[in-house]
C-alpha positions, 0 to 999 in steps of 0.5 A: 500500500503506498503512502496516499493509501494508507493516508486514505484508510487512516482518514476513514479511521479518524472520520469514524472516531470523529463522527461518533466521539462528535455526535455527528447525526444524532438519531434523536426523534422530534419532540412534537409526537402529534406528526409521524415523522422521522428525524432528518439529518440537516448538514448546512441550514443557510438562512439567506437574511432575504434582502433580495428582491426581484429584479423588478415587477416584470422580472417574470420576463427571463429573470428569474435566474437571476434573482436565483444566482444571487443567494440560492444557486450557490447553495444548490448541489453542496452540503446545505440540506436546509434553507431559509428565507426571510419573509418578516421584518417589521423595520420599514413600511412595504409601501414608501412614496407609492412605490412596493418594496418587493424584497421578500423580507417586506411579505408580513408588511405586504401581506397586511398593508398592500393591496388585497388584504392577506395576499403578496404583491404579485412578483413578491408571491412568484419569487417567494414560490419559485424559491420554494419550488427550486429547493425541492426540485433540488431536495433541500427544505425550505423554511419561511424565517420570520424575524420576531422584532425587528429594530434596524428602524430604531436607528436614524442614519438608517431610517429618519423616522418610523414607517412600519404601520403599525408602529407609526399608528400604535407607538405604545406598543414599543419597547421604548420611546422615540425620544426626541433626546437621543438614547445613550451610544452605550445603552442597548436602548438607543437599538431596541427601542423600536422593537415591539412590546410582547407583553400586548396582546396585539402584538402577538396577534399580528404575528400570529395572524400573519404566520398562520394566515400566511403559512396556508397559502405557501408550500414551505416545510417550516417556519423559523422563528427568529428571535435573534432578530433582535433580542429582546421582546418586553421593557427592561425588567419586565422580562420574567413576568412576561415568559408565560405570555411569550410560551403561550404564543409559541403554543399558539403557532405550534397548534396553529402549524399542526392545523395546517399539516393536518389539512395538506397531509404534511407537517409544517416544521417549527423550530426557533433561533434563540441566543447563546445559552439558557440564560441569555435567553431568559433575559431576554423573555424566553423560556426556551426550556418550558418550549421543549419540554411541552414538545412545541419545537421541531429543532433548535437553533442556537446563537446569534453567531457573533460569537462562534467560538463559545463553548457556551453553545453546548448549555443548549444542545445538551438541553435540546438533546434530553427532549429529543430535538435535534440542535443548530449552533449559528455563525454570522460572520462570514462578511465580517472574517473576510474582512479580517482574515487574510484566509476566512475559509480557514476560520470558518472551517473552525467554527464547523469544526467546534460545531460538531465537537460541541455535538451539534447536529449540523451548521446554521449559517446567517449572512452567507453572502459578500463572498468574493470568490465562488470557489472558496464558497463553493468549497466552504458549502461542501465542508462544513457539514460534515466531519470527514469533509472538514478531516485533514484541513488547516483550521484557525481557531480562536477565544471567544472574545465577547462582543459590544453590539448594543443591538444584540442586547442581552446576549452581549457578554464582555470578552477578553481582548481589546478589539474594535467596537461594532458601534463607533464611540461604544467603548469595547467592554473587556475583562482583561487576562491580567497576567499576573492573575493567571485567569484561564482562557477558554479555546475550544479545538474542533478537530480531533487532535490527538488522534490526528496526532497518533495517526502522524496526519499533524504538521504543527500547531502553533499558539500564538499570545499577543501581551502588553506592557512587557519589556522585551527582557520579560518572559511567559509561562504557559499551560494547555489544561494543567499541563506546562508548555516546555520553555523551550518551545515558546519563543518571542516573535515580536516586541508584543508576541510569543509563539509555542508549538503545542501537543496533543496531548495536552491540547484535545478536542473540545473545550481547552484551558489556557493560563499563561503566567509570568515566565523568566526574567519577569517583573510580574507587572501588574498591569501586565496583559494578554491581548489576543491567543489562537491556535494554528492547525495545520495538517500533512499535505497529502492529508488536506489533499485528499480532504478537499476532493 
């Protein structure tokens, strides 16, 4: 057997390892028992954010594809078992000076402020059912994504005033005021006040008149129920009184869907984007848990994606797994790494990758647009779902960092390192690694390193730590999970950056610790600090190789 052979059968061997230590393809059934169904495995869902329109009222004349290639084709014939379009936003009027806005994301406005009540503006309506016959022609779902407040009107550079109709002629029902002193850069507030107040019953009843009025009339699998955009449903502090208002409108839909299922003789799928762990939830008025255990959910999918490299995510996926539902951790960033990075493909193969280890059931992924190159996005669609497809190829894995994106609300921990706000004049919030104290850093690894490592299929890892004010005479100590990197393998590549390569073991798969302390010749400065930590994979070349094909 030659060398690619053998590399060959050791990567089936991993993949094997990796898919049953990762819990790849969980056969859990779905909690909602009233429909015969059996689970269906979801490698990618891709959530399209629906701000794309038809090219124009009479797109009909030969335009279809290319209303089609903007978002949809790249997905078809890859890993993306699911897709989702947005067909709900509540931040801008579907009528502005006479003329319809027919961006799909504009059918619950159109649906109750355009033209015949209860109906689409007609090329909003083909383009909505040629996207559905076009993912079951190519066998993937199709979910109507409904986002359950929308706050992007809350902000002037975006929208000078309020044109949504019913928060122009009810605006008691917000959240908050539009004050003519403006909100606090810093307070969630100065985002969230336009999102509609859920503790009104009329709220809820014109979501729930849409989606049950609107859902009969479309041949979807499914609704999501997106409540990461934006999170957060009643005023500050009235959040915990209000989570038996919010379950019971989930009730509400569930038995709404069943209704409709029952009389096409097919299920219409319920599942709900929620924020990053239980608790973020609750703050923000939702009682994910009462949801799963009263069966109401089909699937769960879990995070805004700001913040990818969260163990937090596995709070919920273990949650979602002791009720039988299958569970989706997000990402939304692929516009922003490209941004960023000098190799996105590489950091978002990591965010999969730590998906699987967490044990997700597949990838959800927001935003999968601005990519440049199509054969980057090509290969990305057919990597990420599944973990014998990302086996052998180069990830970058980095801490959870936190965020300062005063739209995300709750859902908005501090982090660690110095970065660059989301929000101009929004000071970061961190939590510095003082170096001195030793505070450990969380780094989850995807990747099944130390099998990959047995196996020789390993090039390097390197970890890289980025300090502030230490001399160049100052040293670090580091350890991976209670184990010292030997001094020797960590060097000092620049004034503010040492690097080590690492092993595994220590390092494994899954949730790592890293404390790095003072090494030799140190003063132990108070004032000491780490300001950036990630890890390099790389693997053999003619591993990544026969990845790849």
């Amino acid at each position: 057997m030659n060398n690619l052979a053998q590399a060959a059968v050791m990567m089936m061997g991993i993949a094997i390892v990796l898919a049953t230590a990762m819990g790849a393809g969980v056969q859990v059934q779905p909690a909602n028992a009233e429909q015969d169904r059996s689970f269906k495995q979801r490698r990618i869902i891709v959530n399209d954010d629906g701000n794309i329109g038809p090219p124009s009222e009479e797109w009909r004349r030969g335009q279809e594809e290319d209303f089609l290639a903007v978002r949809f084709n790249p997905c078809v014939d890859t890993q993306v078992d699911s897709y989702f379009i947005c067909v709900a936003c509540t931040s801008a009027s579907p009528v502005e000076e006479g003329q319809v806005n027919l961006i799909p994301w504009q059918s619950m406005g159109q649906f109750f402020y355009w033209g015949e009540p209860g109906k689409l503006h007609p090329a909003t309506d083909e383009a909505t059912r040629l996207l559905i016959d076009r993912a079951h022609n190519a066998g993937m779902e199709i979910f109507a994504s409904m986002r359950m407040n929308d706050i992007h009107d809350a902000f002037p550079e975006l929208y000078p005033k309020l044109t949504y109709p019913l928060k122009v002629q009810r605006p008691d029902l917000l959240i908050g005021e539009a004050a003519e002193k403006p909100y606090p850069n810093d307070a969630i507030m100065r985002a969230l006040w336009s999102g509609f107040d859920y503790a009104h019953e009329e709220v809820r009843q014109h979501f729930l008149d849409f989606i049950l009025g609107y859902c009969p009339q479309y041949d979807y699998d499914g609704v999501e129920l997106d409540y990461f955009r934006h999170p957060l449903f009643f005023r500050l502090g009235e959040e915990e009184e209000n989570l038996e208002n919010m379950t019971e409108f989930v009730r509400q839909v569930r038995q709404g869907l069943n209704e409709i299922g029952r009389e096409r003789g097919k299920p219409y799928l319920l599942t709900v984007r929620v924020p990053d762990d239980p608790t973020m939830a609750l703050r923000t008025g939702l009682d994910v848990e009462q949801w799963l255990q009263e069966g109401l959910l089909d699937m769960l999918i879990i995070g805004g994606g700001y913040m990818p490299y969260a163990g937090r995510y596995k709070e919920f996926i273990d949650m979602a797994h002791r009720y039988g539902v299958p569970a989706y951790p997000a990402t939304n960033v692929f516009s922003d790494v490209r941004e960023t990075h000098s190799d996105p493909a590489k950091i978002v193969r990591s965010y999969a990758s730590n998906f699987w280890a967490l044990g997700g059931d597949g990838v959800y992924i927001f935003n999968y647009f601005g990519v440049e190159n199509e054969a980057e996005e090509a290969g990305c669609l057919n990597q990420l779902g599944e973990p014998d497809t990302l086996l052998g190829l180069d990830k970058q894995y980095l801490p959870d960092n936190g965020s300062s994106i005063i739209w995300c609300g709750y859902t908005n921990p501090p982090g660690q390192f110095p970065a660059t706000p989301y929000v101009p004049g929004v000071t970061w919030r961190i939590n510095p690694v003082w170096i001195i104290d030793g505070t450990p850093i969380e780094l989850v690894v995807g990747d099944d390193v130390q099998q990959a490592a047995q196996e020789g299929l390993l090039d390097e890892m390197r970890l890289q730590v980025k300090v502030s004010d230490m001399d160049e005479s100052e040293g670090i100590t580091i350890t991976v999970n209670g184990v010292p990197v030997p001094a020797a393998d960590i060097e000092r590549v620049a004034e503010d950056s040492f690097e080590a390569a690492v092993s595994a073991p220590p390092l494994r798969q899954g949730i790592n610790h890293i404390v790095i302390l003072p090494g030799p010749g140190s003063l132990g400065r108070l004032s000491s600090a780490v300001t950036w930590l990630e890890l390099s994979v790389r693997y053999e070349a003619v591993m990544s190789g026969l990845s790849v094909e």
